[in-house]
C-alpha positions as CSV (number, residue, x, y, z in Angstrom):
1,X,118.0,82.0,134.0
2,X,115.7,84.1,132.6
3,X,115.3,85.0,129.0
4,X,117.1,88.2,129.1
5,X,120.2,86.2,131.3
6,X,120.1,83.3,128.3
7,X,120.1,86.3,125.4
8,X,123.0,87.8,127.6
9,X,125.0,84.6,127.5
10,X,126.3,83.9,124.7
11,X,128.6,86.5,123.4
12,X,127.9,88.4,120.0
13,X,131.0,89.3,118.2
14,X,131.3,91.0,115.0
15,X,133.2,87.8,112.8
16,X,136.1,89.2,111.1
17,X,137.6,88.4,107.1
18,X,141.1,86.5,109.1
19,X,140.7,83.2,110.2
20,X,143.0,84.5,113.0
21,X,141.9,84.8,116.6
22,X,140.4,87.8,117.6
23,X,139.7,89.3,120.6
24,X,136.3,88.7,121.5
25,X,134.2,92.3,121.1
26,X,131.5,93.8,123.8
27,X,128.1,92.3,123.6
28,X,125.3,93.0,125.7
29,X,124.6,96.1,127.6
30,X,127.3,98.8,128.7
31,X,127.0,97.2,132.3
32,X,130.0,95.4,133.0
33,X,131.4,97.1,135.4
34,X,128.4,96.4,137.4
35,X,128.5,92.6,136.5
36,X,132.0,92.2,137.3
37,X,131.0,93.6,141.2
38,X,128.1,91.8,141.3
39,X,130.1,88.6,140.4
40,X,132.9,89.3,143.0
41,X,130.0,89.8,145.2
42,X,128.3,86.9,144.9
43,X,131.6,84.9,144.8
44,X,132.2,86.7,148.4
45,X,128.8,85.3,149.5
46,X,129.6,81.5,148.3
47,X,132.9,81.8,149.5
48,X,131.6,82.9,152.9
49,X,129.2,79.5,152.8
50,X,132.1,77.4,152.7
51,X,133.8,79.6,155.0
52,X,130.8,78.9,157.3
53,X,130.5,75.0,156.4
54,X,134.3,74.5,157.7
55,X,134.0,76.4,160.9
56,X,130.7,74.8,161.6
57,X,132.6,72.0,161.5
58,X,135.5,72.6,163.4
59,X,133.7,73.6,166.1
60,X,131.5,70.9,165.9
61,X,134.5,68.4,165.8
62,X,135.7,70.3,168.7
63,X,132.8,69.5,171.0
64,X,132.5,66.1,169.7
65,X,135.4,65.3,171.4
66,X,135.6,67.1,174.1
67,X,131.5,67.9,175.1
68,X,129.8,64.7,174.0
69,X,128.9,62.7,170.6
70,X,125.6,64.3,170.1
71,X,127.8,67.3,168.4
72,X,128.7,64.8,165.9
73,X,125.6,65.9,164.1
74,X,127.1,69.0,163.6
75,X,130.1,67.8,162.9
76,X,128.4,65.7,160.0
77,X,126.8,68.8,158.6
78,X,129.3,71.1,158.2
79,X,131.7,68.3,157.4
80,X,129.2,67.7,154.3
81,X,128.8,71.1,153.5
82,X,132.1,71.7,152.8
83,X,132.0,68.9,150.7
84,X,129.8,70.2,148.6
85,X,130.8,73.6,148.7
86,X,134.5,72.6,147.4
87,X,133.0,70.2,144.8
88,X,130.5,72.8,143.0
89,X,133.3,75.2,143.6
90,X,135.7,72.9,141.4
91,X,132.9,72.7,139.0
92,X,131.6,75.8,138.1
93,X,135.4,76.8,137.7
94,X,136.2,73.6,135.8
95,X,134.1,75.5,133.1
96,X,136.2,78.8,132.7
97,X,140.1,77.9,133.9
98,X,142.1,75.0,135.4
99,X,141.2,75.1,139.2
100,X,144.4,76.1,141.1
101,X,146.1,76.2,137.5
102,X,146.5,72.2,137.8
103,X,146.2,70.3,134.8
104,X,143.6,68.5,136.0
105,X,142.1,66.7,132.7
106,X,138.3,67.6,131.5
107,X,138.9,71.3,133.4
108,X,139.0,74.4,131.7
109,X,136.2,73.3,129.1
110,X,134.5,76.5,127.5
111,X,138.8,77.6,126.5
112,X,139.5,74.1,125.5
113,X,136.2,72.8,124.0
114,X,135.3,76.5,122.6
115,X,135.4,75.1,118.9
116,X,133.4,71.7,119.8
117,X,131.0,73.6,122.0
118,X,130.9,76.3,118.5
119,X,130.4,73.3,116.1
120,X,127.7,71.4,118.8
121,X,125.9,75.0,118.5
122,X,126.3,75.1,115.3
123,X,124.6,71.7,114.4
124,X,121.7,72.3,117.3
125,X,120.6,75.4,115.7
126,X,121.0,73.5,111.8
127,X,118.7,70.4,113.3
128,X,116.1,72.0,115.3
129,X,115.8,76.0,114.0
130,X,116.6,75.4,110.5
131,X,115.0,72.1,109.6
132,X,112.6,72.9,106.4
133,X,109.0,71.2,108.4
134,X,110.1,73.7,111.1
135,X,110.5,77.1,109.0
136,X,107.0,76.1,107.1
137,X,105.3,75.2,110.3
138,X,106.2,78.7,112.0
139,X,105.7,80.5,108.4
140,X,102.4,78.6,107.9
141,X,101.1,79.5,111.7
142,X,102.7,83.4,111.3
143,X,100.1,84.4,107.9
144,X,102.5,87.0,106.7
145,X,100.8,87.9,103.8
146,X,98.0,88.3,106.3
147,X,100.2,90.6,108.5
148,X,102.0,92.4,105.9
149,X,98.3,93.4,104.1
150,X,97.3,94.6,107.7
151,X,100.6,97.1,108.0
152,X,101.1,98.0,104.3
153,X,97.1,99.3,104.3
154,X,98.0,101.8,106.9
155,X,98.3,105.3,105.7
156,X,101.5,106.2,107.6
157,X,103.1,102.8,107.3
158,X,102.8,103.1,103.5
159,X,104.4,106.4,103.7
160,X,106.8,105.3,105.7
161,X,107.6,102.6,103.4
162,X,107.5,104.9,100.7
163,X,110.4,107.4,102.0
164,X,112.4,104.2,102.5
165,X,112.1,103.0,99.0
166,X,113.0,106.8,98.4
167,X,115.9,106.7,100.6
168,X,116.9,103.2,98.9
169,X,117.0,104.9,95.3
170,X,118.6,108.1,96.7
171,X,121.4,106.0,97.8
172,X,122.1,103.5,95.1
173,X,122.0,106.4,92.8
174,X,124.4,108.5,94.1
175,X,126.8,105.3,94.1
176,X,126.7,104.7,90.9
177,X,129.4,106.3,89.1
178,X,127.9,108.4,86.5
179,X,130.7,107.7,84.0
180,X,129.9,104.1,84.3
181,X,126.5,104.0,83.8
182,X,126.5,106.5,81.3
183,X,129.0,103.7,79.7
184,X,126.4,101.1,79.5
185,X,123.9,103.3,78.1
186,X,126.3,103.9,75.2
187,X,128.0,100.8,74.8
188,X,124.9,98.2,75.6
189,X,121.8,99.7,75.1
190,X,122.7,101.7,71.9
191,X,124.7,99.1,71.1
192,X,122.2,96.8,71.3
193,X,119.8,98.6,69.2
194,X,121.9,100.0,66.5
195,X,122.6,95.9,66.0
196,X,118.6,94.8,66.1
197,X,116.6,95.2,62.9
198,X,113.7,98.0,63.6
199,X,111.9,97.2,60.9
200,X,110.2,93.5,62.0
201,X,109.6,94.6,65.5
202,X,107.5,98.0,65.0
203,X,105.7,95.9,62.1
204,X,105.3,93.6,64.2
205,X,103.9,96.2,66.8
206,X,102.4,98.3,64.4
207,X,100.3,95.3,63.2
208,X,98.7,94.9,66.5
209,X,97.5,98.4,66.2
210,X,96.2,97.7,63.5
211,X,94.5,94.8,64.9
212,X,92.7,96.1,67.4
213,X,91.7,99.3,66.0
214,X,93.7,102.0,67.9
215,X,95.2,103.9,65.1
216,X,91.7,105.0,64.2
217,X,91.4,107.7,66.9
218,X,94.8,108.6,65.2
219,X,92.8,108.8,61.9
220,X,90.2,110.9,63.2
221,X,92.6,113.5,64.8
222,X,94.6,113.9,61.7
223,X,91.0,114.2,59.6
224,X,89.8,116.6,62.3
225,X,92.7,118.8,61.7
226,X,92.8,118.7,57.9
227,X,89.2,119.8,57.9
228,X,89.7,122.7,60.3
229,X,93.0,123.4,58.2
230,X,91.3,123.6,54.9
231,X,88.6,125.9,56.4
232,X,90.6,128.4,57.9
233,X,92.8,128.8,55.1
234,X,90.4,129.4,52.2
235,X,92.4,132.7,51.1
236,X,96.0,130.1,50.6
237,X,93.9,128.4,48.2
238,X,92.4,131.2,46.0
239,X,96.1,132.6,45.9
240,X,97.4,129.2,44.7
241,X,94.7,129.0,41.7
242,X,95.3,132.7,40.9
243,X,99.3,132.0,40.6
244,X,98.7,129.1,38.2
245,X,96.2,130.2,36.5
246,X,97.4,131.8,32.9
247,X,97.5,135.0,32.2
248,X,94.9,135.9,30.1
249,X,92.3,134.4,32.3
250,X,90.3,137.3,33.7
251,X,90.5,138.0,37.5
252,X,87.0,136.8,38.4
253,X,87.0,134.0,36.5
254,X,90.5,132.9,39.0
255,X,88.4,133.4,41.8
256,X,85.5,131.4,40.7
257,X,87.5,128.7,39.7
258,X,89.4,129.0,43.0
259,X,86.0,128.9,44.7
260,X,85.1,125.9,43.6
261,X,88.1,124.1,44.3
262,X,88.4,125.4,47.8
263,X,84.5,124.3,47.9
264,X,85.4,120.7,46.5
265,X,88.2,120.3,49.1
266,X,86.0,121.5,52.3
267,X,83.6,118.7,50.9
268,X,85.6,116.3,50.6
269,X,87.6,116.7,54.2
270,X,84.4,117.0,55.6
271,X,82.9,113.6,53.9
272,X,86.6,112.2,55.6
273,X,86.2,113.9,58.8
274,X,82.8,112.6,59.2
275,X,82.3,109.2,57.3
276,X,84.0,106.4,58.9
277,X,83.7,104.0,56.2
278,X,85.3,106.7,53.5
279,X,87.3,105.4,50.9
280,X,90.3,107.3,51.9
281,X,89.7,106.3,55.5
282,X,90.0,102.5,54.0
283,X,92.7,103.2,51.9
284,X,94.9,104.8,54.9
285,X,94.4,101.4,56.5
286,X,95.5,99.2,53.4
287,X,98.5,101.4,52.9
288,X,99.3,100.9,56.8
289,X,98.7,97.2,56.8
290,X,100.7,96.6,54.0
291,X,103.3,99.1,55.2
292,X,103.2,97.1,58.5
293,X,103.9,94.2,56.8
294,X,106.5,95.4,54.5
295,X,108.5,96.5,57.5
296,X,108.4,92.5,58.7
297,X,109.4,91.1,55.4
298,X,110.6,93.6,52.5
299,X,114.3,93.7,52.4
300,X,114.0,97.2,51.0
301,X,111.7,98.8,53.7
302,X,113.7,97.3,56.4
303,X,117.1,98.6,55.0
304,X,114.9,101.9,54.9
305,X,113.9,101.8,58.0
306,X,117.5,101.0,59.2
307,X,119.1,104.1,57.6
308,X,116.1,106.1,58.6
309,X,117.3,104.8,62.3
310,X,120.9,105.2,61.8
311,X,120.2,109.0,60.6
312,X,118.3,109.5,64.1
313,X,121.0,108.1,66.3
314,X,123.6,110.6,64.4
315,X,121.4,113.3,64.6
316,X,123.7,115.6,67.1
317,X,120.7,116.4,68.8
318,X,120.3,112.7,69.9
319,X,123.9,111.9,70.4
320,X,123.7,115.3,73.1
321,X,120.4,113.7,74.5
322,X,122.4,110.1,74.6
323,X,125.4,111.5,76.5
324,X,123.6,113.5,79.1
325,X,121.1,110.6,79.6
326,X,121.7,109.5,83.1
327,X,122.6,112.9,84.3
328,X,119.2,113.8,83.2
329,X,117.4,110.3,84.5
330,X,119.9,110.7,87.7
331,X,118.4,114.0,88.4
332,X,114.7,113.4,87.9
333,X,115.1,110.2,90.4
334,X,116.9,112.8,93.1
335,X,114.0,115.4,92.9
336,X,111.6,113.1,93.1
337,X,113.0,111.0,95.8
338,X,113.4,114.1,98.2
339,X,110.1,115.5,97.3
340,X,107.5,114.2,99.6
341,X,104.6,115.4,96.9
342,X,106.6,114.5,94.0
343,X,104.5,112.5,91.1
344,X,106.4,109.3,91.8
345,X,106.3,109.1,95.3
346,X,102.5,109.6,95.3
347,X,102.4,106.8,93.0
348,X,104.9,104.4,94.8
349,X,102.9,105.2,97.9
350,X,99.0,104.9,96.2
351,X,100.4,101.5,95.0
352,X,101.3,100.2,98.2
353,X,97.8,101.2,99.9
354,X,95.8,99.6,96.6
355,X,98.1,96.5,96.7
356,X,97.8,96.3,101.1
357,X,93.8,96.4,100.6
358,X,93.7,94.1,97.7
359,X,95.7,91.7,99.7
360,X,93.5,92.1,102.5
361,X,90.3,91.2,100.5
362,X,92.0,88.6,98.4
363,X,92.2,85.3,100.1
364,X,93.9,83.6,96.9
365,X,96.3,85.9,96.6
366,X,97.3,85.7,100.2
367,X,97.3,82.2,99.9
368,X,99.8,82.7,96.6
369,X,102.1,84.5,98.2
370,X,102.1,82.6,101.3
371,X,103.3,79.8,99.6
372,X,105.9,81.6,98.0
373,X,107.6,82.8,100.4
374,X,107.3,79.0,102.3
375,X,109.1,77.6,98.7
376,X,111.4,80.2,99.1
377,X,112.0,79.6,102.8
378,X,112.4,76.0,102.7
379,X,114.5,76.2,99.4
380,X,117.2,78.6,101.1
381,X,117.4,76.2,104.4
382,X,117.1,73.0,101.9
383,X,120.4,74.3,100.2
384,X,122.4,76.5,102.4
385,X,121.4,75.6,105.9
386,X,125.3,74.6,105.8
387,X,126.3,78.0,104.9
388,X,123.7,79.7,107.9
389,X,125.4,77.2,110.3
390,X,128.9,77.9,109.5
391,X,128.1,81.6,110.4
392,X,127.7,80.6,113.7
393,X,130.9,78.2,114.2
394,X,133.1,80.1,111.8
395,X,132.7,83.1,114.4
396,X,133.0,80.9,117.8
397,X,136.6,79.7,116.1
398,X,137.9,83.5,115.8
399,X,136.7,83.9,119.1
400,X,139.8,84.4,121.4
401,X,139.8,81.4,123.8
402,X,140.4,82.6,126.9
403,X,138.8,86.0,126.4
404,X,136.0,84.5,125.6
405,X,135.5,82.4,129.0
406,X,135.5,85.9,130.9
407,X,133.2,87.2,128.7
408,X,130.8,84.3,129.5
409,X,131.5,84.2,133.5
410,X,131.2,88.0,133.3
411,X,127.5,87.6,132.3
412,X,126.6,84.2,133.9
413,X,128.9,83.5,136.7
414,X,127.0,84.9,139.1
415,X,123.7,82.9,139.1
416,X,126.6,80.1,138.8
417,X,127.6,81.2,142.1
418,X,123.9,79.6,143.3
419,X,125.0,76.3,142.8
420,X,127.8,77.0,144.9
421,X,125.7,78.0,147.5
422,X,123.1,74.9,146.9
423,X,125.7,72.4,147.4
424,X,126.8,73.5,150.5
425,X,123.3,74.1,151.7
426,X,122.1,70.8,150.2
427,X,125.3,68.8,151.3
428,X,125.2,70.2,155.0
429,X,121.3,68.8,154.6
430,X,122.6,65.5,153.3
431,X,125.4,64.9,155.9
432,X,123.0,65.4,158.6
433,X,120.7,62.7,157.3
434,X,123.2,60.6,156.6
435,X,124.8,60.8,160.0
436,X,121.6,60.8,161.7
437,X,120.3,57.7,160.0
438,X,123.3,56.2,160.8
439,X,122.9,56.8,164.2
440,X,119.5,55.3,164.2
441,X,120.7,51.9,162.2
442,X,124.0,51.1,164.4
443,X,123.1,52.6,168.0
């Protein structure tokens, strides 16, 4: 048979919950009608061998007798080939039904032997398809990482990929109950952090700014501001001098004053703005390395910082943001999921071309995830190569018994009907030989 005729011949069913019998569903192309005529065809055409076998040899019985014994040549051939006709006849039919409906023993063997021939299947796909040398040899000659680099660098593959992925999240969003989810926001993640200290970790995290020096560009952008404040409000700081300055002070004497302090201020945010080793730049970094620390290990700024938290939380403003969470995080995932040019998707979709030509240049990395997916692979047939199996004889047990040997003959029988026709070729050939080397030994 060829490859196509093998695919075709074992049935497909979809396997059902019940361990019942079920009737056995349509598999293979919507041609059965055309099967079933070509198998009564070719059933007509074997038939019509044998037919031809047994009046072959009728007539050449008939002139045996009554012509001469040279026609017992014909006689032998046609006495063979029926023969063989009737015996490949018995056999291919042996396989679906009882021949004549007699209870003939070791008949009937796909509806009798339909679990043992599931279970046989079973095992020969378990022993030679899911043996764990077999799935690394084939994964090991197959370089998927090698493949998957090659497709995922393409453009439109990564696109495609990308409206998947989008299609993906569409979906499992719009599954989600929003009532539930919004549940586990409130109960679990708020829960969780009302019931963790914030004080250690953002020491702890506000340490490693420290640390590294990033809170400096901080620094300079609040300095930078504080000078540009100061010297654009000059007039705020004559009118605070002239309002507590006494009475009897004359007016230009105010403004002088005021002068000068609004001159000693510039100075002085400009020295800050400008000198990175200022004292006050040094002394904002003691106060935020001890404050850093304090949050990690003062009992008093952490209870502060823990009411400071618990006044956020109950701020109505964040309780509102809290319950309308996913609806807002559930929308932004929609719009950008149906949006072709949304933010996200280009970034999904740029990360699957950088990642495809990475892979393709990085031989390691290939070689990485290669083996990854071969532990992975051989770990899944190592423990459940039972459970793949069963798939396979689980669903040949529901099959229904007898519906199933139709379906089979429907798709097979008729190259089955060849055989028939080779016996009684091949045992009309036989009896000839015999009959003639017979001749030749004892006459």
């Amino acid at each position: 048979m060829t490859t196509e005729q093998e695919q075709r011949a074992l049935p497909t069913p979809t396997p059902r919950a019940s361990d019942a019998r079920v009737p056995l569903g349509a598999f293979g192309p919507l041609d059965d009608d055309i099967k079933r005529r070509d198998l009564r065809r070719m059933k007509l055409v074997a038939t019509g061998f044998l037919v031809g076998a047994t009046i072959v040899f009728l007539v050449g019985r008939y002139l045996e007798l009554h012509v001469g014994a040279g026609w017992g040549y014909m006689r032998s051939a046609g006495e063979a080939g029926m023969v063989g006709a009737l015996a490949d006849w018995f056999a291919v039919t042996a396989l679906f039904r009882r021949p004549l409906s007699l209870p003939i023993p070791h008949t009937a063997i796909i509806p009798t032997k339909k679990d043992q021939i599931g279970d046989s299947l079973g095992d020969f796909v378990g022993e030679n398809f899911l043996s764990e040398a077999v799935v690394r040899d084939k994964l090991e000659r197959v370089g998927i990482s090698s493949r998957v680099a090659s497709w995922i660098s393409q453009p439109d593959n990564a696109d495609r990929i990308t409206a998947e992925l989008a299609t993906a999240a569409r979906g499992i969003v719009s599954v989600l109950r929003d009532e539930d989810v919004q549940d586990v926001i409130e109960q679990v993640v708020v829960r969780k952090l009302m019931e963790t200290p914030i004080g250690p970790p953002l020491g702890k995290v506000l340490e490693g700014i420290l640390a590294d020096g990033s809170h400096r560009r901080l620094v300079d952008l609040v300095c930078d501001r504080a000078y540009d404040w100061v010297t654009a409000n000059q007039s705020t700081v004559l009118r605070v001098v002239h309002d507590r300055a006494p009475g009897w002070t004359p007016r230009f004497v105010d403004e002088m004053l005021a002068d000068k302090v609004f001159s000693e201020v510039q100075n002085f945010a400009w020295a800050v703005k400008t000198d990175p080793e200022h004292p006050m730049r040094k002394a904002v970094d003691t106060f935020l390395i001890e404050f850093a620390g304090d949050l990690q290990t003062d009992e008093a700024t952490i209870a502060r910082a823990e009411q400071i938290k618990q006044q956020v939380v109950d701020h109505p403003d964040v309780q509102a943001f809290i319950g309308q969470a996913w609806g807002t995080v559930k929308r932004m995932i929609l719009d950008a999921a149906d949006d072709p040019s949304s933010a996200l998707r280009t970034r999904v979709r740029d990360g699957i071309l950088s990642f495809g030509q990475r892979l393709t240049g990085d031989e390691e990395l290939r070689g990485k995830i290669d083996g990854w997916v071969a532990d992975a692979a051989g770990y899944v047939v190592r423990h459940y190569r039972g459970e793949i199996t069963t798939l396979i004889t689980d669903t040949v047990a529901r099959w229904d018994a007898e519906e199933t040997s139709r379906k089979i003959e429907l798709q097979v029988g008729r190259d089955l009907q060849f055989i028939r026709i080779n016996g009684t070729v091949v045992g009309a050939l036989a009896g000839l030989v015999i009959y003639a080397v017979s001749q030749l030994i004892f006459f």
